[in-house]
N, C-alpha and C positions, 0 to 999 in steps of 0.2 A: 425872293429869297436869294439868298450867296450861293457860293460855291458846296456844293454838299459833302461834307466829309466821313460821311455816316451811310447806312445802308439798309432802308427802311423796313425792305422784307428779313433781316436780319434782327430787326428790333422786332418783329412780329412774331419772330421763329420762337425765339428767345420769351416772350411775352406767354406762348403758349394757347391756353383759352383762354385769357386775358384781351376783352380789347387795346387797341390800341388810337386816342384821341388822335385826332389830324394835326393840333399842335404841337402833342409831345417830339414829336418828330423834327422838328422846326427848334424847340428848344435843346435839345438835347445836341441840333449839330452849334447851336450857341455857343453852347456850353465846349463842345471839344473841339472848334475855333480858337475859346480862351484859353483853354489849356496848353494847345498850342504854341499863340502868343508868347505868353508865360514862359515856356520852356527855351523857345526864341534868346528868351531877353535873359534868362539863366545860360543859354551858351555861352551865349556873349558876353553877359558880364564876367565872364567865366574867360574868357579870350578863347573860347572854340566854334571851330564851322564844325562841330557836328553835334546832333540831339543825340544827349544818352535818354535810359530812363529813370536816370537822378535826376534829371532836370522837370520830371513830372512832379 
């Protein structure tokens, strides 16, 4: 796995009495990698060095 962007007892916390699968965890730092990306390429296309959170 990549770099972790996420914070897995924080997804547990949040989950409550809910399990939580060994993958979810994995997909979800997927997921807010790409969203990252994303927002990346909205700065930029933007001509800024910096993330707002319009760019989400």
């Amino acid at each position: 796995m990549s770099d972790l962007f996420i914070v897995k007892a924080k997804i547990k916390e949040i989950a409550g009495d809910l399990n939580v699968a060994g993958d979810f965890s994995d997909v979800l730092n997927d997921k807010v990698k790409q969203l990252i990306e994303e927002a990346i390429s909205r700065a930029k296309a933007n001509g800024r060095r910096t993330l707002m959170g319009k760019d989400l």
